[in-house]
N, C-alpha and C positions, 0 to 999 in steps of 0.2 A: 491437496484440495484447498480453494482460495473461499474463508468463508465467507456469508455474509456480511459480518463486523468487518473481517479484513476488506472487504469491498467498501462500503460505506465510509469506512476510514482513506480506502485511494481518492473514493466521491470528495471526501471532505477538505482533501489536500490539493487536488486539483482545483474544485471551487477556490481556494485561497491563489492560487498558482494563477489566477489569473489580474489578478492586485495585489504582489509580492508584501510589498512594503505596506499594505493597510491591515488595520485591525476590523474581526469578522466575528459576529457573536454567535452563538451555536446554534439560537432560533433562527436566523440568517441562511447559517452553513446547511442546516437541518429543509429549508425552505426550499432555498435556490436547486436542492440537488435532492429534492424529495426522499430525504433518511426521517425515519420516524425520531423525532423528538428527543426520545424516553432513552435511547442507546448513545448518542453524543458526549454528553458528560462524559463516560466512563473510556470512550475511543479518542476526547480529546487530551484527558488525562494519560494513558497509553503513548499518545502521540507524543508528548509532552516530556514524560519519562525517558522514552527513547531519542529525545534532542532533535524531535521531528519539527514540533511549534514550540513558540512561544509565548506566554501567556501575561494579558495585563488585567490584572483584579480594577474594580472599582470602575466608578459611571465614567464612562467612553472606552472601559475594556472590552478585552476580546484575546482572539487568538489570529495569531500570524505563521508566517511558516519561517521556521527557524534560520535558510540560509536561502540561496536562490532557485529554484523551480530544474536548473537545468546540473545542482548539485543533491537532487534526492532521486536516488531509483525508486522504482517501485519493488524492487526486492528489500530495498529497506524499509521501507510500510508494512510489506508481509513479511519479515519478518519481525517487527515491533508488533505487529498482532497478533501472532500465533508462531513465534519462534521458526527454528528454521524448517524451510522447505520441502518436506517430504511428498514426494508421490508414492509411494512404494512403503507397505508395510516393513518387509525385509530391509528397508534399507535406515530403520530408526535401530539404534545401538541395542535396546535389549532383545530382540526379538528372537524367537529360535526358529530356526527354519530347517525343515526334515529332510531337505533337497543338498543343504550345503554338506561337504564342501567340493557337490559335486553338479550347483547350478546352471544350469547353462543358461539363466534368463538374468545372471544378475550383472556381466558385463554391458546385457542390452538394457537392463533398467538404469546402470548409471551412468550411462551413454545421455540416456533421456533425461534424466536428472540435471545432466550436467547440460544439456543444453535449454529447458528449460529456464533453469537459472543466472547462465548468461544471458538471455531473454531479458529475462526480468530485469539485470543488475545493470544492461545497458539501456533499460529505457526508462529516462528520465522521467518526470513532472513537464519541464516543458515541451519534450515532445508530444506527449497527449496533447499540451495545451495549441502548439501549432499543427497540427494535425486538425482540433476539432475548429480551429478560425479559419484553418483550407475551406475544410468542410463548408462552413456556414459562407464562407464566401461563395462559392462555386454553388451556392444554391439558389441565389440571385440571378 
């Protein structure tokens, strides 16, 4: 499940994705893509950690995105948010399951896991981003 924060955090990386190269303060990032305030700091630190932004201290800082928009999936944001990917109880390492080792749901759960996550790991930052200027063109 993708959570809030991990959402907010795509919100925050896309808004940058669309000025690669400029710096973006978090009341900005927090503005433009209506994330409550008070949660940024803590998502852009996260981000930051995981080699997602870059960050410049001091008056005309901000934060950037660390490489170009069509070199970050979105599996790499969720999982810089909340580690990796799980849909499936059974399918996180300690779990004990009364069914094994005679499942017959767990070849179709990581079927779906795995496609899923290619999902994810192919879709970049910029495609959202050409995607949503399709979008706003063709609405004209």
């Amino acid at each position: 499940m993708i959570t809030k924060k991990t959402e907010y955090a795509i919100r925050a990386l896309w808004e940058l994705a669309h000025n690669p190269s400029d710096l973006a303060t978090a009341n900005q990032i927090a503005h433009r893509q209506d994330i409550p305030p008070k949660y940024l700091p803590q998502i852009i630190s996260e981000l930051s950690r995981a080699g997602l932004l870059l960050s410049v201290r001091g008056y005309g800082g901000g934060v950037k995105l660390s490489r170009p928009p069509r070199e970050i999936s979105l599996l790499q944001i969720i999982e810089a948010m909340q580690g990796k990917l799980t849909m499936f109880e059974c399918q996180v390492g300690e779990y004990e399951c009364i069914n094994l080792p005679n499942c017959e749901l767990q070849g179709t759960y990581g079927k779906a896991q795995s496609a899923i996550e290619r999902v994810f790991r192919e879709t970049k930052l910029s495609d959202i981003r050409l995607k949503q200027q399709t979008r706003g063109r063709d609405a004209h």
